[in-house]
C-alpha positions in Angstrom: -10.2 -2.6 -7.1 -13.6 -3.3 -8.9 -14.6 -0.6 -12.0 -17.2 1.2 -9.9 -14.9 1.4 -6.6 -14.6 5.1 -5.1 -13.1 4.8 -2.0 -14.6 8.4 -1.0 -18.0 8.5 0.4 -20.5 10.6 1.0 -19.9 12.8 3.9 -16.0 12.7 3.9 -14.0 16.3 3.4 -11.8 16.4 0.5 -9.4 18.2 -1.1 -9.1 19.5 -4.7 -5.3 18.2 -6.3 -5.9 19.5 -9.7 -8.6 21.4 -12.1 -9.4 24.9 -11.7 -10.8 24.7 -8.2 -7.3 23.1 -7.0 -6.4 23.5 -3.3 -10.4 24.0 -2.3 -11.8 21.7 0.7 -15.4 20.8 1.1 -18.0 18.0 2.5 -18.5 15.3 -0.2 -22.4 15.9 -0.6 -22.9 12.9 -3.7 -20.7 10.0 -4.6 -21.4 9.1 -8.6 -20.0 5.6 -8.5 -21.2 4.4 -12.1 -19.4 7.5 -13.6 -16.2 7.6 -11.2 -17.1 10.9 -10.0 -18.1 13.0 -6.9 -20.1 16.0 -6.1 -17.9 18.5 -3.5 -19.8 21.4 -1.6 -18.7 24.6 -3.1 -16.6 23.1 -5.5 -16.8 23.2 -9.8 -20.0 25.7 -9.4 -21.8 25.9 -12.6 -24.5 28.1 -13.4 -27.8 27.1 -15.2 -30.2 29.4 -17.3 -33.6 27.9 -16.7 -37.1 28.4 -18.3 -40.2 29.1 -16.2 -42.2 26.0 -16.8 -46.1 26.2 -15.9 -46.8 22.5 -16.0 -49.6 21.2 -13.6 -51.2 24.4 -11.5 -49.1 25.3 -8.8 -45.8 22.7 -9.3 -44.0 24.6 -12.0 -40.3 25.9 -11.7 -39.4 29.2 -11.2 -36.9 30.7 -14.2 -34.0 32.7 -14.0 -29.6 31.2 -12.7 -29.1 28.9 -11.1 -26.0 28.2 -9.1 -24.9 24.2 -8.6 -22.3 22.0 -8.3 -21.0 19.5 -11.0 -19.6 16.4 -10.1 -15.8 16.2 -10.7 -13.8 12.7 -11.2 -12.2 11.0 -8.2 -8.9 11.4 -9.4 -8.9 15.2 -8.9 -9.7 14.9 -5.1 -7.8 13.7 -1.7 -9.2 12.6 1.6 -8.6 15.3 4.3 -6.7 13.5 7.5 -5.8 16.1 10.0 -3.8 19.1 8.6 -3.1 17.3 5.4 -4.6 14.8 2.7 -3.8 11.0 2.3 -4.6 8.1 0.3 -6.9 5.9 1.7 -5.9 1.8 2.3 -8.1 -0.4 3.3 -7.3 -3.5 6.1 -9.5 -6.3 7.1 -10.3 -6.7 11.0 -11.5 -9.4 13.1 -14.7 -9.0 14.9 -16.8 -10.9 16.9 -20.7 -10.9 16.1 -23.4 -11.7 17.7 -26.2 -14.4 16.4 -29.8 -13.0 17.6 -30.4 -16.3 19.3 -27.0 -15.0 21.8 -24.3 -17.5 20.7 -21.1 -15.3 19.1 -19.2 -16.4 16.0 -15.9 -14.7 14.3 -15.9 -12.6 11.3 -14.0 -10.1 9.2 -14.9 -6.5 8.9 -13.6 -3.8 6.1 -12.3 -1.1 7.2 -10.4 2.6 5.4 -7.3 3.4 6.9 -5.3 6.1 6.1 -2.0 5.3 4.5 0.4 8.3 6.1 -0.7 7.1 9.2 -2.1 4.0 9.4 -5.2 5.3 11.5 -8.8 4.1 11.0 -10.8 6.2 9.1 
């Protein structure tokens, strides 16, 4: 496992193991990978007082709260698999590719597996 290695990505459903959102599920909408973090729908919603800017005519923000999400760290989430949550493993597979001339030539793939099970991901 490299520094910046997350094996959730965007898209997955995840469960909250600790913090103050702990037991909440949602879709994965950002993966942070330089910062070890992740951005959950509907999970760690923070709200932001912001100014009406008038920069530039028309393309100015509108002020007032706003309601968004903050990422939270890896650690504090679990993949979703089924009715419960698992780790996530990782198992290289042999494929066979195709060349765009035609000919066919052997080569390994990386694919998540789930660790209760086994199962691709």
């Amino acid at each position: 496992m490299g520094k910046n290695s997350v094996n959730i990505k965007k898209g997955d459903t995840v469960k909250v193991i600790a913090g103050k959102d702990k037991g909440a599920e949602g879709k994965v909408i950002q993966v942070l990978r330089e910062e070890q973090r992740v951005i959950v729908e509907g999970v760690n919603r923070v709200k932001r007082h912001t100014k009406v800017v008038n920069q530039g005519g028309r393309a100015g923000t509108t002020g007032g709260i706003i309601t968004t999400e903050a990422p939270i760290h890896v650690s504090n989430v679990m993949l979703v698999e089924g009715k419960g949550v698992t780790r996530i493993g990782f198992r290289r597979d042999k494929v066979t590719k195709r060349r765009p001339d035609g000919s066919t030539y052997e080569a390994e793939r990386s694919v998540r597996i789930s660790r209760k099970t086994g199962k691709e991901i």
